[in-house]
C-alpha positions in Angstrom: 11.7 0.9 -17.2 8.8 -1.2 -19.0 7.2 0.4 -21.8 3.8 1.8 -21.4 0.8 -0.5 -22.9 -2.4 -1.6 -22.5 -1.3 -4.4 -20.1 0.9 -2.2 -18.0 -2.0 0.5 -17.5 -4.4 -1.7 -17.5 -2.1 -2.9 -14.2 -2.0 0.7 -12.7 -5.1 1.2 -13.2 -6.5 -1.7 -11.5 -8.1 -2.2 -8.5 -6.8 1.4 -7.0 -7.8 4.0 -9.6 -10.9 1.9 -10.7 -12.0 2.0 -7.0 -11.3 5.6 -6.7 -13.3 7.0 -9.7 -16.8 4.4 -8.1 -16.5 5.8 -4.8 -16.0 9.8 -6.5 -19.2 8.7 -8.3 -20.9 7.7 -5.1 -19.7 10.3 -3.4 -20.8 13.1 -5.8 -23.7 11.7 -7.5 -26.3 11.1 -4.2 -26.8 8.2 -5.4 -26.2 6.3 -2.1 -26.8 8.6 1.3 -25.4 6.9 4.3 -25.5 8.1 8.2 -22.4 9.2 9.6 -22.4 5.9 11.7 -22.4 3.6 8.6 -19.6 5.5 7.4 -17.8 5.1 10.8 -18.4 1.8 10.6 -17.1 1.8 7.2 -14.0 3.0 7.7 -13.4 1.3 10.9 -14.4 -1.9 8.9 -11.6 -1.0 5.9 -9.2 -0.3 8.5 -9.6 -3.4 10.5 -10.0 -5.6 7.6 -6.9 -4.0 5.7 -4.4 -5.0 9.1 -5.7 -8.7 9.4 -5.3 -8.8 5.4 -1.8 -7.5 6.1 -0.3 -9.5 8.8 -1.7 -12.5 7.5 0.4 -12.4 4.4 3.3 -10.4 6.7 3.0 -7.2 4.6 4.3 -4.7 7.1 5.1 -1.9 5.0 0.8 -1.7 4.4 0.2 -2.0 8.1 2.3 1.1 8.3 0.5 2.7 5.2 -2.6 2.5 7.5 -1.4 3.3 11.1 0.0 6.6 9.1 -3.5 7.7 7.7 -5.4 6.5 10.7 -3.6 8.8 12.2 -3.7 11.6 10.0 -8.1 11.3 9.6 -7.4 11.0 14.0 -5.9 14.3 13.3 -8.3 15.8 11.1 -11.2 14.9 13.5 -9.7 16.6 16.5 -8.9 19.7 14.6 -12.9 20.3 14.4 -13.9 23.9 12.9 -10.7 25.4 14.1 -8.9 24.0 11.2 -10.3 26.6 9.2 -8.7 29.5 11.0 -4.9 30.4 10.7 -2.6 30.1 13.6 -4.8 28.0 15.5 -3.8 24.4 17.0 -6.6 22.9 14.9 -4.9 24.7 11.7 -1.3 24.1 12.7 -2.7 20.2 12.7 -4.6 20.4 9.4 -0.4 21.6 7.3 1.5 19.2 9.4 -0.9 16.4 8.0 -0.3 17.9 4.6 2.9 17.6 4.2 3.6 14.3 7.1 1.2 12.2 4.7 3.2 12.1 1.3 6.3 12.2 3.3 5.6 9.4 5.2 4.3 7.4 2.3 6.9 7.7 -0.4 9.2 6.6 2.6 6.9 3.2 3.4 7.2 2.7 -0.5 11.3 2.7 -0.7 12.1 0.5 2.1 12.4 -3.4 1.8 9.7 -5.3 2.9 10.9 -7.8 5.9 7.9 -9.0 7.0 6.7 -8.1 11.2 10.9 -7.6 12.2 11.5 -5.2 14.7 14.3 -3.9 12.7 12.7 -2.9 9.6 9.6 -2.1 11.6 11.0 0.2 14.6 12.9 3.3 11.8 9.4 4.4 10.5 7.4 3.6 14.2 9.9 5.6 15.5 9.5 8.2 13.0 5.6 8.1 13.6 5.9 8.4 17.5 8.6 11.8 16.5 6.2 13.5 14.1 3.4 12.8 16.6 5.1 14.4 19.7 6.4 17.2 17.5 2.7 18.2 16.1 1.6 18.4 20.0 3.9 20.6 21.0 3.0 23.0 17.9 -0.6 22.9 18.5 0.3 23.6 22.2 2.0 26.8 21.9 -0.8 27.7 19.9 -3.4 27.5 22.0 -3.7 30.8 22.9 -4.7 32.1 20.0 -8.4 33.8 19.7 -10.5 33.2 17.3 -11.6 36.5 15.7 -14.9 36.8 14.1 -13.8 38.6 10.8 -11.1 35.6 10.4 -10.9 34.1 7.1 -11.6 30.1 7.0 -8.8 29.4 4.9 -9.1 25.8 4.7 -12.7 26.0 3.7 -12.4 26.5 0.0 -8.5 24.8 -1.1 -5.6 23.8 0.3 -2.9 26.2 0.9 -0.1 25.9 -2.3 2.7 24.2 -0.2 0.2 21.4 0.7 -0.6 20.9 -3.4 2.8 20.7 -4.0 3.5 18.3 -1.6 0.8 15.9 -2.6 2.6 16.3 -6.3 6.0 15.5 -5.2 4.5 12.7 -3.5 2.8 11.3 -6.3 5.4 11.3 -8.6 8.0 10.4 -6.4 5.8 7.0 -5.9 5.0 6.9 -9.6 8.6 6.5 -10.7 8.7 3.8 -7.8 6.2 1.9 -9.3 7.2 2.2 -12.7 10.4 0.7 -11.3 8.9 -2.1 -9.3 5.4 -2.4 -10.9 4.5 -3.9 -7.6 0.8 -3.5 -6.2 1.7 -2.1 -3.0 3.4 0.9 -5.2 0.1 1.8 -7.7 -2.1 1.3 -4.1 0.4 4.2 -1.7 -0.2 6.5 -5.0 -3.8 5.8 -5.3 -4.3 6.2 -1.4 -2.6 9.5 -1.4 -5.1 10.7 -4.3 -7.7 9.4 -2.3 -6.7 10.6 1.0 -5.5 14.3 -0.9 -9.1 14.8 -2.1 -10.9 13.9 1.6 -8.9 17.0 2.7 -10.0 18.7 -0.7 -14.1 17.9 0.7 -13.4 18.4 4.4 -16.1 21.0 4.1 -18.4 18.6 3.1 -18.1 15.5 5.8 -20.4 12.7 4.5 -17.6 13.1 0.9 -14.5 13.7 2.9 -15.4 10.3 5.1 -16.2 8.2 1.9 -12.5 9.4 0.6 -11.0 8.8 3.6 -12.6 5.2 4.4 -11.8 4.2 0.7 -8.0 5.4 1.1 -7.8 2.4 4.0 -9.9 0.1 1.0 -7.4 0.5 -1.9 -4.7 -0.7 1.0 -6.6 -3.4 1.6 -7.4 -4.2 -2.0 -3.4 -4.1 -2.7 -2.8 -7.2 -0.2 -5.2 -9.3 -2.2 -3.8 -8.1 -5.7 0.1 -8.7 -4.3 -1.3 -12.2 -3.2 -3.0 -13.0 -6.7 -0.1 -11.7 -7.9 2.7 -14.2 -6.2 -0.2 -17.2 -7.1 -0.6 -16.1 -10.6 2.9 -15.3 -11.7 6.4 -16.4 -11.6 8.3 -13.6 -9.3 11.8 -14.8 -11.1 11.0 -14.2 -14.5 7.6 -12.2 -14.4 5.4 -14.7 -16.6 2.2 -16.4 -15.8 3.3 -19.4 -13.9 1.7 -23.1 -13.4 -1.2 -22.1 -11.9 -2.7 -19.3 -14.6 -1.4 -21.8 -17.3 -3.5 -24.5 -16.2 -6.7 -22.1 -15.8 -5.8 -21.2 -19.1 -5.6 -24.8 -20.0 -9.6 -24.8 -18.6 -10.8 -22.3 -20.8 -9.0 -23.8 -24.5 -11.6 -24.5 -27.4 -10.6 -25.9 -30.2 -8.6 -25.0 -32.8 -5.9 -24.6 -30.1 -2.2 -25.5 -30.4 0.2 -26.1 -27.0 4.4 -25.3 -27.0 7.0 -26.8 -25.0 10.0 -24.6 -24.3 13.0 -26.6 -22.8 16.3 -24.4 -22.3 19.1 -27.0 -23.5 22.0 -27.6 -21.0 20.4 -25.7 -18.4 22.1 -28.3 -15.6 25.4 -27.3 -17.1 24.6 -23.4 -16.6 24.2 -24.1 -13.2 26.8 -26.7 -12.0 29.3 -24.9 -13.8 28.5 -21.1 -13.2 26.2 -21.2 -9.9 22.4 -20.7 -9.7 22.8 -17.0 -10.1 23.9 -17.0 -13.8 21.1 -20.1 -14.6 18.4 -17.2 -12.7 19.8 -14.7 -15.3 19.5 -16.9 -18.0 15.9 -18.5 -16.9 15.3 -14.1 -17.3 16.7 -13.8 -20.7 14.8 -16.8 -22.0 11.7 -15.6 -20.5 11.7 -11.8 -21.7 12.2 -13.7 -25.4 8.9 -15.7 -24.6 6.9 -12.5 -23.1 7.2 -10.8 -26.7 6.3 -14.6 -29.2 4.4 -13.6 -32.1 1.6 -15.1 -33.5 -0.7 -14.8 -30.8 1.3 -17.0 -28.3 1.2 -16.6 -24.6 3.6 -18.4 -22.7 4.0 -19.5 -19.0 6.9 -20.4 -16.5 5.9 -24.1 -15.7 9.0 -25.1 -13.6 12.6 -25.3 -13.4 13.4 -24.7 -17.1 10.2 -25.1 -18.5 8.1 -23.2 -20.5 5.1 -23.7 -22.4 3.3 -21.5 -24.7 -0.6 -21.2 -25.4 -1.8 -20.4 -28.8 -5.8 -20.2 -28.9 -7.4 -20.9 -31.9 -4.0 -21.6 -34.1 -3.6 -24.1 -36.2 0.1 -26.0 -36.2 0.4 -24.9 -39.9 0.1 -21.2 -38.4 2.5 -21.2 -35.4 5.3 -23.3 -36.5 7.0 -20.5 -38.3 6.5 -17.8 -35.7 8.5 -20.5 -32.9 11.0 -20.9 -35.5 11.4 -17.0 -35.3 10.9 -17.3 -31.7 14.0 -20.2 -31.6 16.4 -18.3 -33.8 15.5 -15.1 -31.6 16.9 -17.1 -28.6 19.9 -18.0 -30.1 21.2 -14.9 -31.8 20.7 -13.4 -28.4 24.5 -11.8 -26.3 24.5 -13.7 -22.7 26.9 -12.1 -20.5 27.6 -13.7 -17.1 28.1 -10.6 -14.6 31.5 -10.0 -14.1 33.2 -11.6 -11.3 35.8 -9.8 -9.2 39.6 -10.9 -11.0 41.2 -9.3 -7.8 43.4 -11.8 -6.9 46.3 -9.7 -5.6 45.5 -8.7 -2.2 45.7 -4.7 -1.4 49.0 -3.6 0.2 53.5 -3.8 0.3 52.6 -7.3 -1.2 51.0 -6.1 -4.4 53.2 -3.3 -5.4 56.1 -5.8 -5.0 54.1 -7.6 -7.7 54.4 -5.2 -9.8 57.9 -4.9 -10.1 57.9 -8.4 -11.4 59.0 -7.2 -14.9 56.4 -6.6 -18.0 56.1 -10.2 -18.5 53.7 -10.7 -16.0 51.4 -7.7 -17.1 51.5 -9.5 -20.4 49.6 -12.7 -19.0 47.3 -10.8 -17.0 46.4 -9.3 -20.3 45.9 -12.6 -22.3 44.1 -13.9 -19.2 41.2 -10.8 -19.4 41.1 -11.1 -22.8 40.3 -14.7 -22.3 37.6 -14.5 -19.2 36.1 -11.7 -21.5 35.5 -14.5 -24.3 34.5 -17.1 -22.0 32.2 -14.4 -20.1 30.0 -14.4 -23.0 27.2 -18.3 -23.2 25.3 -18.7 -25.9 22.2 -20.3 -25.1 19.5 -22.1 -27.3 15.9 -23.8 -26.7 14.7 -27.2 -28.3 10.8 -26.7 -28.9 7.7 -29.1 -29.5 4.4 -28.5 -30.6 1.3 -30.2 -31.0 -2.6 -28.8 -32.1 -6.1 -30.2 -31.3 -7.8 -32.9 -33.3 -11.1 -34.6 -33.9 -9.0 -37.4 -32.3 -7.1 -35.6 -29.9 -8.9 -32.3 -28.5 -8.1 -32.9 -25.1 -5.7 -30.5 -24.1 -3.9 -33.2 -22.0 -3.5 -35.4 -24.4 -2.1 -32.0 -27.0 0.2 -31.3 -24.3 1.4 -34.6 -24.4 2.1 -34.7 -27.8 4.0 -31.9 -27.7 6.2 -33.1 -24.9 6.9 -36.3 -27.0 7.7 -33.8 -29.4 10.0 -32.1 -27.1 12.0 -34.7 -26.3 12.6 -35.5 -30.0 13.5 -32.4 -30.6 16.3 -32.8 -28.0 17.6 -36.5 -29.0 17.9 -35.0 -32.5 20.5 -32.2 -31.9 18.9 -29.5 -29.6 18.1 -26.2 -30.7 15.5 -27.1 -33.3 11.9 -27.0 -33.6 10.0 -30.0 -33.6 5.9 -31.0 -34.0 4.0 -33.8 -33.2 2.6 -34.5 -36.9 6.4 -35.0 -37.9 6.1 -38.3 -35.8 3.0 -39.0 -37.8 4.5 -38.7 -40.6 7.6 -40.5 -40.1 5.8 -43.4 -38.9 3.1 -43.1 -42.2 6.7 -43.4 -44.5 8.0 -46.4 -42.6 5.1 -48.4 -42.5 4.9 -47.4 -46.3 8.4 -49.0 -46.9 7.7 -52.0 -44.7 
């Protein structure tokens, strides 16, 4: 679980509990009165909006997130002023939806997103269609009940305590789910249930229960566009900035600036000898070393085993030492491939005939472990180049360049070292001196 910080509140933070404290504001302050049609048309508009965003970029799982509080404010509307009175259908309605809502949702967050398949789709629309025929039938055999005019409106000032502690079973259940994942669609299904939990908190007051309830459906929404800026922005492998923030990064440089280039040596070798999956969990380890460089560094999957770093307003002088750190840090890190199964005795007569093979044979397979346990563990290193802006060169195409000159110096001169583009100057400067 990833430590709390700035970055990672800043994450669940943003856009669901930003959007949630505007719309309490609007809601509470008068500032903005609209008709009951407007906000019809508002909800209807976040609903509608929040599906197309959805199925365009196959996100099933928020398509379900809506159909379940569509149906639950479908609920509240036909429950009228007889959710306010105990024992009646309108009432019976109001506690199923209380307790149905953060069920529901904490189960939409835990399943695996498959995209539109029927078989990841039908478990929670079958669920649905269950809790919807079970609901009827409850308000049904309640119908007869009278409504007496000493009866207390229940609903009218709080919830009842069961409903409370659903909400908060719900919201921490999806709050360890996001602090798992950190995914947006996580931080939105908590945010919508806060949102949706206080339109039930208001129902007395319709105009403020309507705003929450149409801005439950908008944080949904919102989430589809944040998981898409998300995949565009970042590299889903090894969580940093990919290509595409690196270059609007790129945009924004002004000098002093000074550009990295992080190549993982023998990264071919990792994968034609141990399979793609140990090169993915070394591309991982290489990358959470890069997330934490000092010296006010950012760096950025570029592809394959690329990296390049970003240090605004640095001189050379003033980040060579901190990639040197940030080199050595690589090194000195323990790799350990996953273990692979070393079962090669089938199960059965056969293998406890195997045994009886004498102790010899136990004393191989013991030098044999001890020797896959050695090999198990890779040591893997990074060959670095650096440039910095100058008068000459500001560009930061042309710094780039020079560092991936740099680069490849670094790698014809042994590998795991650190080299800089003003080391070629200089080299060249002594030659031509003792020419």
């Amino acid at each position: 679980m990833r430590v709390w910080s700035a970055k990672t509140l800043k994450s669940f933070l943003m856009p669901g509990g930003i959007l949630l404290f505007g719309v309490a504001v609007l809601a509470h302050s008068g500032w903005i009165t609209l008709a009951p049609p407007a906000l019809t048309f508002l909800y209807y508009a976040a609903l509608l909006g929040g599906a197309l965003l959805a199925w365009r970029f196959h996100s099933s799982r928020t398509v379900l997130a809506l159909l379940v509080l569509f149906l639950a404010s479908q609920v509240i509307a036909l429950a009228g002023a007889e959710r306010s009175h105990p024992g009646t259908p309108g009432w019976i309605a109001i506690q199923a939806v209380t307790v149905l809502v953060p069920l529901n949702l904490v189960l939409i967050a835990v399943m695996q997103e498959r995209g539109f398949v029927a078989s990841s789709v039908a478990p929670i629309g079958m669920l649905l269609f269950v809790q919807v025929i079970v609901v009827t039938v409850l308000c049904r055999a309640a119908e007869g009940v009278q409504v007496t005019a000493h009866a207390r409106p229940a609903m009218q000032a709080s919830l009842p305590g069961y409903a409370i502690a659903a909400f908060v079973v719900g919201s921490v259940c999806l709050l360890l789910r996001w602090a798992l994942t950190h995914k947006p669609l996580e931080c939105a299904l908590f945010w919508s249930m806060a949102t949706f939990f206080l339109s039930l908190r208001f129902l007395a007051s319709p105009r403020i229960a309507a705003f929450y309830s149409a801005a439950s459906l908008c944080i949904l929404a919102v989430s589809v566009i944040e998981n898409s800026y998300l995949l565009a922005y970042h590299d889903e492998l090894t969580t940093l900035p990919s290509r595409r923030a690196f270059n609007d990064a790129m945009m924004r440089l002004q000098e002093p600036f000074s550009i990295a280039v992080v190549d993982i040596d023998h990264f071919k070798r990792f994968n034609d000898t141990y399979g793609h999956d140990t090169g993915d969990q070394v591309l991982r380890l290489v990358a959470s070393k890069l997330a934490r460089v000092t010296g006010g560094g950012r760096a950025y999957r570029c592809g394959g085993e690329e990296f390049n770093i970003l240090f605004p307003g640095k001189s050379l002088d003033e980040v060579v030492d901190h990639l040197e750190k940030l080199r050595a840090t690589v090194e000195s890190a323990e790799f350990r491939r996953r273990g692979e199964d070393r079962r090669q005795i089938p199960r059965g007569p056969d293998r406890r005939n195997e045994r009886s093979r004498g102790r010899a044979r136990k004393g191989h397979a013991i030098r044999q472990l001890a020797q896959e346990t050695i090999q198990a563990s890779l040591s893997v290193t990074v060959s670095i180049g650096v440039a910095e802006s100058t008068s000459q060169n500001s560009h930061c195409d042309l710094v780039l360049e020079a560092a991936d000159k740099a680069l490849y110096r670094a790698k014809e001169n042994g590998r795991n070292r650190v080299e800089t583009a003003s080391s070629s100057r200089r080299n060249r400067a002594k030659a031509a001196g003792i020419a």
